[in-house]
C-alpha positions in Angstrom: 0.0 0.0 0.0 0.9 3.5 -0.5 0.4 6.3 1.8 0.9 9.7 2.0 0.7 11.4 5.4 0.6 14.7 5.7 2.7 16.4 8.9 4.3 12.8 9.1 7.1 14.8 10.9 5.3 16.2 14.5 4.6 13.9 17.1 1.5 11.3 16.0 2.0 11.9 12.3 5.9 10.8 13.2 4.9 7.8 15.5 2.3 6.7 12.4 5.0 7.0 9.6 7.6 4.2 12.0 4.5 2.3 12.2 3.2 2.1 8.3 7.1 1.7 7.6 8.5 -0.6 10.2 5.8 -3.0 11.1 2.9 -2.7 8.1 6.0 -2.8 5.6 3.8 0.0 2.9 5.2 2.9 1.1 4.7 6.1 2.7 5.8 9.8 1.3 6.1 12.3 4.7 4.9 15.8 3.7 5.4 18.7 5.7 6.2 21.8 6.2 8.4 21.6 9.3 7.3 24.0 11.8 8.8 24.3 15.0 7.0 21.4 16.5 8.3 19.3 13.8 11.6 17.0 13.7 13.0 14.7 11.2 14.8 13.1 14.3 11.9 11.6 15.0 12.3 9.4 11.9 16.0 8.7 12.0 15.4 5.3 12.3 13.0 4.6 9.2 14.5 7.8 7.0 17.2 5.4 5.3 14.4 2.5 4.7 13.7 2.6 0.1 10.3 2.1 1.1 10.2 5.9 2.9 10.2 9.6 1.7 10.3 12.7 2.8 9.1 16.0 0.9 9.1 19.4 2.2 5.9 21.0 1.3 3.1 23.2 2.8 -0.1 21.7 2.6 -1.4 25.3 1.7 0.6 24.8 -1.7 -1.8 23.4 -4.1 0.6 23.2 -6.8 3.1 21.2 -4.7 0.6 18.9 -3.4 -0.8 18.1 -7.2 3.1 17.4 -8.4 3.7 14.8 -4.9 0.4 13.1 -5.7 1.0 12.4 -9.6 4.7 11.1 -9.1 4.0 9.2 -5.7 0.4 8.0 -6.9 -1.0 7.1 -3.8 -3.5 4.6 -2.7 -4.4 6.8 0.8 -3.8 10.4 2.6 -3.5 10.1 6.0 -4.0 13.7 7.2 -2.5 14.8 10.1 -0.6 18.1 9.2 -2.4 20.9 12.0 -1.1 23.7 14.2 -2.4 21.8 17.7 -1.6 23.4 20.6 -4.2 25.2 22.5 -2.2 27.6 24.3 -0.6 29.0 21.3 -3.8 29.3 19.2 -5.0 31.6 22.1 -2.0 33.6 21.4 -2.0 33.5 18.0 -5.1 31.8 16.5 -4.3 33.1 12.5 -1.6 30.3 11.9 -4.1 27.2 13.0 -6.9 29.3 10.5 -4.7 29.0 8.1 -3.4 25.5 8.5 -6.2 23.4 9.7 -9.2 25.0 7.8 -7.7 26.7 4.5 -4.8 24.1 4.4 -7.1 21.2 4.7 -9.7 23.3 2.3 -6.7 23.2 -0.5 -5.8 19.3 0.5 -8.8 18.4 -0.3 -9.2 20.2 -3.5 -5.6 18.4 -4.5 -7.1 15.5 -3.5 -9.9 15.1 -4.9 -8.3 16.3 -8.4 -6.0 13.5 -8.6 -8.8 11.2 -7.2 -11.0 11.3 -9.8 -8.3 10.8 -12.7 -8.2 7.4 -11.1 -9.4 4.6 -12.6 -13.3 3.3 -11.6 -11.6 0.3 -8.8 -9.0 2.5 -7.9 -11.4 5.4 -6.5 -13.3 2.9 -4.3 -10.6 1.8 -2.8 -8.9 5.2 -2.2 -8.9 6.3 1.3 -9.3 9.8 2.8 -8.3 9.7 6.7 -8.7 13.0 8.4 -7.5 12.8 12.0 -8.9 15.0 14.6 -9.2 15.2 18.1 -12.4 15.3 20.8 -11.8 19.2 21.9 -14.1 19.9 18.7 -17.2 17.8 21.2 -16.2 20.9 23.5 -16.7 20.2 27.4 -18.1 17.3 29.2 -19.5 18.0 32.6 -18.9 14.9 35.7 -20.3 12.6 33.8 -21.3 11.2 30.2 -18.4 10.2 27.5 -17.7 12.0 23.9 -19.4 9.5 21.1 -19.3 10.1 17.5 -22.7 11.5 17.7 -22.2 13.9 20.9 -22.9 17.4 19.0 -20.1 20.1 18.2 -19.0 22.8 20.8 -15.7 24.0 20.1 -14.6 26.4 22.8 -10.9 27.4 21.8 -9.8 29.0 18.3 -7.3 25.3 17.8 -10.8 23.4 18.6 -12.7 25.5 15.9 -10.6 25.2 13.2 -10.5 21.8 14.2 -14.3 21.4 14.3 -14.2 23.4 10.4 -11.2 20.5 9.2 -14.0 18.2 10.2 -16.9 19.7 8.3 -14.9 20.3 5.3 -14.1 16.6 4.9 -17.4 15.3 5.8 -18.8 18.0 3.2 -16.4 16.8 0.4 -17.5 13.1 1.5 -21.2 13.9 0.4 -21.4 16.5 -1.9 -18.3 15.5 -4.3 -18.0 11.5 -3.2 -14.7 11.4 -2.2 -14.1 8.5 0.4 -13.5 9.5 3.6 -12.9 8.2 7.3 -12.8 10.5 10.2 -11.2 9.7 13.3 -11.2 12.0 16.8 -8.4 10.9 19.5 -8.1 11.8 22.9 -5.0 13.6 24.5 -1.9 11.9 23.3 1.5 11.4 24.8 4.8 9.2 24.6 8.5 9.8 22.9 9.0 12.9 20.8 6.1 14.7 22.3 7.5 18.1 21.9 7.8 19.7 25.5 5.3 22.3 25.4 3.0 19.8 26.1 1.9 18.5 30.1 3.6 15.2 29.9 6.8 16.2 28.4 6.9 19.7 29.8 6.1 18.0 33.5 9.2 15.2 33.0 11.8 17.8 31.9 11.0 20.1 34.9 11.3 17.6 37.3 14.6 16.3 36.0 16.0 19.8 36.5 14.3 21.0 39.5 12.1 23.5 38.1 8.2 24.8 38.9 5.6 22.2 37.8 3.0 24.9 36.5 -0.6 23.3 37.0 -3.3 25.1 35.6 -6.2 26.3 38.0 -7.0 23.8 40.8 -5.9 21.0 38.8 -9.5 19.3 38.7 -9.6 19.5 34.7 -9.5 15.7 33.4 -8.4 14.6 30.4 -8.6 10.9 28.6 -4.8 10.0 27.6 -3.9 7.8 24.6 -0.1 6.5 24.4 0.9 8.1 20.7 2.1 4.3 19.7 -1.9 3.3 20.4 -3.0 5.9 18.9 -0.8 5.2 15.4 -2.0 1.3 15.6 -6.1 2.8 16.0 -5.3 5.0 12.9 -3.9 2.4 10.7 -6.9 0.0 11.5 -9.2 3.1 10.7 -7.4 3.5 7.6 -7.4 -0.4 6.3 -10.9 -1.4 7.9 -13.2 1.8 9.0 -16.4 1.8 6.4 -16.7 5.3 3.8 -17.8 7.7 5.3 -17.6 6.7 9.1 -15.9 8.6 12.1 -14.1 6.9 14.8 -13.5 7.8 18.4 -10.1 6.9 19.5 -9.6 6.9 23.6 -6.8 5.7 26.0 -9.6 4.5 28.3 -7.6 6.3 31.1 -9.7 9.2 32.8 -7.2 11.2 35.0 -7.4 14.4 36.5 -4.5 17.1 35.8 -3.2 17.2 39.4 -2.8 13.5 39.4 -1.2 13.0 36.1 1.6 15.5 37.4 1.7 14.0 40.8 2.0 10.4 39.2 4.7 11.8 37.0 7.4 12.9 39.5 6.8 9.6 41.7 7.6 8.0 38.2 10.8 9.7 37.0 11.3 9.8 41.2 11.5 6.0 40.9 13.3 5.6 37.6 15.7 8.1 38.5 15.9 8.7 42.4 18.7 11.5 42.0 16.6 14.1 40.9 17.1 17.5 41.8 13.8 18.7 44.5 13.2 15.1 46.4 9.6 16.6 47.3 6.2 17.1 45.0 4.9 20.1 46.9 8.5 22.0 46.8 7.9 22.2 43.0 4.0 22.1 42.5 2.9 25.5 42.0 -1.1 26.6 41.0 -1.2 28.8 38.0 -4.1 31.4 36.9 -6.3 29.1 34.6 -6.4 29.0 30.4 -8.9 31.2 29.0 -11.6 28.9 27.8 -10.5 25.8 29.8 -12.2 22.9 28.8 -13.4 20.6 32.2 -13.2 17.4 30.8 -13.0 15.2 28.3 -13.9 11.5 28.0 -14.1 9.1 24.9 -16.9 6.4 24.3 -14.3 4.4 21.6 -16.7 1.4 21.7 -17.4 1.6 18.3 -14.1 1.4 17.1 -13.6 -1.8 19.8 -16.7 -3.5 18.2 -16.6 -2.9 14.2 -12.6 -2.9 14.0 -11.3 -4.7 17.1 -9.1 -2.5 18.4 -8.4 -1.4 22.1 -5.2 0.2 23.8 -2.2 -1.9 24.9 -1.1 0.2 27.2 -2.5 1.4 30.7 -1.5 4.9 32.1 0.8 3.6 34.4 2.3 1.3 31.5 2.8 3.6 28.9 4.0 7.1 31.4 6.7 4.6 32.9 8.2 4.1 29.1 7.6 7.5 27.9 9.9 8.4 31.6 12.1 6.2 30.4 12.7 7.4 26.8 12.6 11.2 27.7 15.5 9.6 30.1 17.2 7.8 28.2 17.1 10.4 24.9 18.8 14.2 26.5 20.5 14.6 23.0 16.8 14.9 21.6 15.2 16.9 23.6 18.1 19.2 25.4 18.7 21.0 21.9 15.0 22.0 21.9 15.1 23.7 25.3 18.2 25.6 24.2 16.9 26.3 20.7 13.0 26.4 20.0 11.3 26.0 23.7 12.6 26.4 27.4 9.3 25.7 28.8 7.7 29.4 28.9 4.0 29.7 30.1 1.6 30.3 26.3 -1.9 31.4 26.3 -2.4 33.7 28.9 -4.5 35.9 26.3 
């Protein structure tokens, strides 16, 4: 098979392109742009494999997109290219416009140009895959669970133009035919999670003694997904999910933010006793809440369990202990991005 996914460089769309490569043994061409979330390092260890390129291309450039598809001739897109951090689109909410609604708008439109040159076989057996995530559902209160029919109510400007990416491909699916499967994951985390994220950001401040920044009182709750479940669900989606279908994607592990930061330090505490502060409440320190925070979110990903078998491998506990591990065992990949591109600086205070 052969796949193109789009921001196969950031963190999931890196952790799906191993996957395809390494274990599924199909063709894949990377494209993206390489923002400052991205990293090729992430794919040092498929980027010599002949059955893997890598193009440099913005999926805003229609031209560059039409010239990839007609020399790679794909069988599926796998779409993951987005600006995705809340923070930053509350700081600066024009680059995820641009990327996630007008850049999928134009990936489409490339898309479904080459699509129908195809022959008659060929276009039902194409694949759109559009991954998304559950902040488009907006916020759950103490109870109930996202499903793929729970209504949209985007409350941050990366959940709206999330929301939009969504609409436009479900819109393309039914007014123009192109096949399409939808998928919305819960929050993700494991190696190469750039550290402006909780999980990272929490395990590199604890290795060097510094503030653990919680947001609020810490009673927000979020489902987590480990990135290497995550990239199995999506290639499932991709092979098995029916035309037309979404897909909720959840780690099954509901865990308020205080508790995921607490169960952090006891776990790098235990994989690596000499750590600077020996206490949690020396370094935990209550910040003024994100505009907009969310409450909680909670995935129903039964239907994904029942029509394509699949379920998460890992627990919480499971999967933080080996992402500890790797953001251990890896400094030279993450120490250059503290010096260079992030040194853990508090986004979003609008």
């Amino acid at each position: 098979m052969k796949v193109i996914v789009t921001g196969g460089a950031g963190f999931i769309g890196s952790a799906v392109c191993r996957l395809l490569v390494k274990e599924k043994g199909w063709y894949v061409l990377n494209i993206d742009k390489l923002t400052y979330a991205a990293d090729l390092r992430s794919l040092s260890e498929i980027q010599e494999t002949p059955s893997y390129q890598f193009k440099q291309i913005d999926i805003c450039d229609r031209l560059a997109l039409g010239q990839a598809f007609r020399e790679f001739q794909p069988d599926a897109i796998m779409h993951l290219a987005a600006e995705s951090h809340v923070d930053r689109s509350i700081d600066g909410p024009s680059a995820f416009i641009e990327t996630n609604l007008v850049g999928t708008y134009i990936l489409l439109e490339a898309v479904r140009e080459y699509w129908l040159q195809l022959s008659e076989e060929s276009q039902k057996a194409f694949r759109f895959h559009h991954i998304s995530t559950d902040e488009v559902y907006g916020s759950l209160g103490k109870t109930g669970l996202f499903t793929e029919d729970t209504p949209y109510g985007p409350n941050s400007p990366y959940s709206a133009s999330k929301a939009g990416s969504d609409h436009l491909v479900r819109a393309w699916h039914h007014t123009y035919g192109l096949p399409v499967v939808i998928s919305n994951c819960s929050n993700n985390y494991g190696p190469y999670q750039f550290p402006e994220k909780l999980i990272p950001l929490m395990i590199l401040n604890i290795l060097q003694g510094k503030k653990l920044p919680v947001y609020g009182d810490g009673l927000n709750t979020r489902d987590w997904l480990h990135v290497e479940d995550h990239a199995d669900a999506l290639a499932i989606i991709l092979e098995k999910g029916r035309n037309g279908e979404k897909y909720n994607v959840g780690g099954h592990n509901e865990v308020k933010n205080i508790d995921v930061v607490r169960t952090l330090f006891e776990t790098v505490k235990k994989l690596n006793p000499d750590i600077p502060v020996q206490n949690f409440e020396d370094l935990l320190t209550y910040v003024t809440d994100r505009p907009g925070h969310d409450w909680r979110y909670a995935i129903d990903a039964s239907k994904i369990d029942k029509e394509l078998g699949w379920t998460p491998k890992y627990t919480f506990e499971t999967g933080l202990e080996q992402t500890v591990q790797w953001y251990l065992d890896n400094e030279t990949w993450w120490r250059p991005i503290l010096e260079g591109k992030y040194d853990g600086q508090r986004l979003g205070k609008a």
